[in-house]
N, C-alpha and C positions, 0 to 999 in steps of 0.2 A: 504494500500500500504506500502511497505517498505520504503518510504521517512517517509511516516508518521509516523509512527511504532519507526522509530528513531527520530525524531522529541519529541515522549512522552518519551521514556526514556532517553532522553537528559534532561530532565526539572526534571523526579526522580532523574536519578543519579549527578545533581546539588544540589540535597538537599542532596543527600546520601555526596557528594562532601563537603559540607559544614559543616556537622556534624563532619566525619573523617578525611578528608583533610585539615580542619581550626583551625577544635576544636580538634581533635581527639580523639571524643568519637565514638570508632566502634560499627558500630550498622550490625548484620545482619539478618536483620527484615523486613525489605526496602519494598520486596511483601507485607508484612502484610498490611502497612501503604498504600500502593496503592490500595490495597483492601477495606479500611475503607474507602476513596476517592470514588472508583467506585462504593460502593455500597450504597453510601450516597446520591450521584447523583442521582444514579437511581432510589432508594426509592424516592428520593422531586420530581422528575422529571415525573417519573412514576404513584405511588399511590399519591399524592399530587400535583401535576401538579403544581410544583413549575417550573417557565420560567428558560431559561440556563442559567443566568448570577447569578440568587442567589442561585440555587444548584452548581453551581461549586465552589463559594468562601466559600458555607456551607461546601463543600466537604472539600476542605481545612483545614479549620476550626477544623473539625470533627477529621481528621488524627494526628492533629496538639496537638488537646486535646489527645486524643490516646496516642499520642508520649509523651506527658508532664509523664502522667503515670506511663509510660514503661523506661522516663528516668530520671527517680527519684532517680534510684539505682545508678546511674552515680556521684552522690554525692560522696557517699559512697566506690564506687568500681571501677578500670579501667579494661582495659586490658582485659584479659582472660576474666574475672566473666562478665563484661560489655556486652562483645559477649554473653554469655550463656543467659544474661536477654533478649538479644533484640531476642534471636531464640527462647525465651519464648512465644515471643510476637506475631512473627510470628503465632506459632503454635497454639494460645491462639485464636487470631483473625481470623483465618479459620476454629477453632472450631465452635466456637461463629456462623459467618454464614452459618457453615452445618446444626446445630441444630435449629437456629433461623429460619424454614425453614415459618414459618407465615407470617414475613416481608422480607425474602430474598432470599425464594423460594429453601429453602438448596441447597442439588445438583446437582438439577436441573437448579441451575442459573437465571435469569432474562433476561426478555426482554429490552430494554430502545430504549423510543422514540429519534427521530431526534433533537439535538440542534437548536432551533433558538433565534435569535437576532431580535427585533420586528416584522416583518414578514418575514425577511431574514431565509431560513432554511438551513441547512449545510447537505444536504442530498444526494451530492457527494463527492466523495473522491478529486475531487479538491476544494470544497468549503473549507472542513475539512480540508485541506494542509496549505490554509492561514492561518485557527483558530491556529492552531496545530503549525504552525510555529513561527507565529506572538508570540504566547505565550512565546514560547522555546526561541525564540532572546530576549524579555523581561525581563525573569528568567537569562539568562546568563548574559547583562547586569545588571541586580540587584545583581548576584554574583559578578560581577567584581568589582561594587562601594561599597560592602560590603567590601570588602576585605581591602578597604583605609580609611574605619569607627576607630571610636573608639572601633566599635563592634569585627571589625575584626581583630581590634591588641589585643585584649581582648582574642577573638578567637587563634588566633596562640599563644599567651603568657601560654595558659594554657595546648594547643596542644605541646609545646616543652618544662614549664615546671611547672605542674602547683601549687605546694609551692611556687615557686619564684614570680609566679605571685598573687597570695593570698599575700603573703609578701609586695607587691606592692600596695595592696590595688585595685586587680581585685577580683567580688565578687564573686567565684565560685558556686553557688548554682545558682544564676541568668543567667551567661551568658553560661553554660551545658544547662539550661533548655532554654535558647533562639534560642540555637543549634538545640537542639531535635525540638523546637515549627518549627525553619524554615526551618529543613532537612525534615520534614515529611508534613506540610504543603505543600508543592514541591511535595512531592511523593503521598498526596492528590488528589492535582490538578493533575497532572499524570495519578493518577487512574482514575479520574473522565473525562477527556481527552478520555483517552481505554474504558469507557462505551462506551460513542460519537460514538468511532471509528467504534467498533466493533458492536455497536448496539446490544449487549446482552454479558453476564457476566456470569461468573460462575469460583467457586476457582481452575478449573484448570487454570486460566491464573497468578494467584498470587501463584507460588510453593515456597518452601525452596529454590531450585535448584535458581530460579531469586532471589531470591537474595543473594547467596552467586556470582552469575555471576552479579549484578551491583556490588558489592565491585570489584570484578575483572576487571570490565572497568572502574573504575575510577584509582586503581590500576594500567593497564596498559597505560590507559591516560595519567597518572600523578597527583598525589595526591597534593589537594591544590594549582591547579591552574585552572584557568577558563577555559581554552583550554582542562582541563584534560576529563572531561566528555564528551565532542564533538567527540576528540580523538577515546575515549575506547569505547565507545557505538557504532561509525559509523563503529571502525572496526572489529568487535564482530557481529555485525547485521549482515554486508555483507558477513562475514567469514559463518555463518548460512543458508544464502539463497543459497550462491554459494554451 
């Protein structure tokens, strides 16, 4: 359903939200990392018969490592070359599962069974609405108390300027790479969320196009604030269906 539909890309583009909007390493890779999420799920879930609650935070996990990776060059580089690495990333990570067609069924895509919660199964789109929501209002919440951390003045100090904040004794290489670990970890769970949903997968849901379109709803949301993502996702979705 489109509640739902916006519901998961409210919880990516919180992480995408938190990377660019806080820290201000642009990343636009975002599908990639949703992709390492939904296809993480579905392999533990699927051929492994791992239950939902430890393929989802694997999922996480998985995106999150991914991301560490991919924003390593972020050190090194902003701006312009930053973008260039994470559309690397992108296109690096939808290689990877056309060709890995053994565990991830290349183009063909996969199936993925029904999430359940000990015998509880999410196998209506209203069951899926609470999971799907309940998460999304979590994630935004967690944004919002990040943002009054130490983490998150660390985050905006190197987002607006960051010598000054290195000079300050903020440790750059650490709090980039905690960015990356928790804007993708988000777009993880995300991805692993749209297996759920859609009940079968495949890299047409993860294009370049989505994710140059979440920088854009965060972008029109408003950058670096919690609202921003709710914002630019709900009205980007509706603008689509209508």
């Amino acid at each position: 359903s489109t509640v739902n539909g916006i519901g998961i890309i409210i919880v990516a583009a919180t992480g995408l939200n938190i990377l660019v909007g806080y820290c201000g390493q642009l990343s636009i890779g975002h599908a990639g990392f949703m992709a390492v999420g939904a296809y993480t799920s579905a392999i533990l879930s699927s051929k492994l018969g791992l239950p939902f609650p430890a393929a989802f935070i694997c999922s996480g996990l998985a995106a999150g490592a991914v991301g560490l990776v991919f924003g390593i060059p972020s050190v090194r580089v902003k701006g312009f070359y930053l973008a260039i690495t994470s559309i690397a990333a992108q296109f690096i990570i939808i290689w990877v599962i056309e060709h890995w067609t053994s565990l991830t069924g290349g183009p063909n895509g996969m199936s993925v069974p029904y999430a359940s919660v000990g015998g509880f199964i999410f196998d209506t789109e209203t069951k899926l609405f609470y999971l799907i929501i309940g998460i999304a209002v979590a994630v935004i919440f967690f944004a919002k108390n990040i943002a009054r951390t130490r983490v998150g003045r660390a985050f905006i100090a190197i987002r607006d300027n960051d010598l000054a904040a290195e000079v300050m004794g903020v440790n750059l290489f650490y709090y980039k790479m905690l960015a990356f670990f928790i804007g993708c970890f988000l777009a993880g769970i995300a991805g692993s969320l749209l297996a759920w949903e859609t009940g079968s997968i495949s890299v047409d849901h993860f294009t370049f196009m989505n994710s140059i379109l979440y920088v854009g709803m965060i972008i029109i949301g408003g950058l670096g604030h919690t609202l921003g993502p709710i914002l630019g996702v709900t009205l980007i979705q509706l603008l689509q269906v209508g």
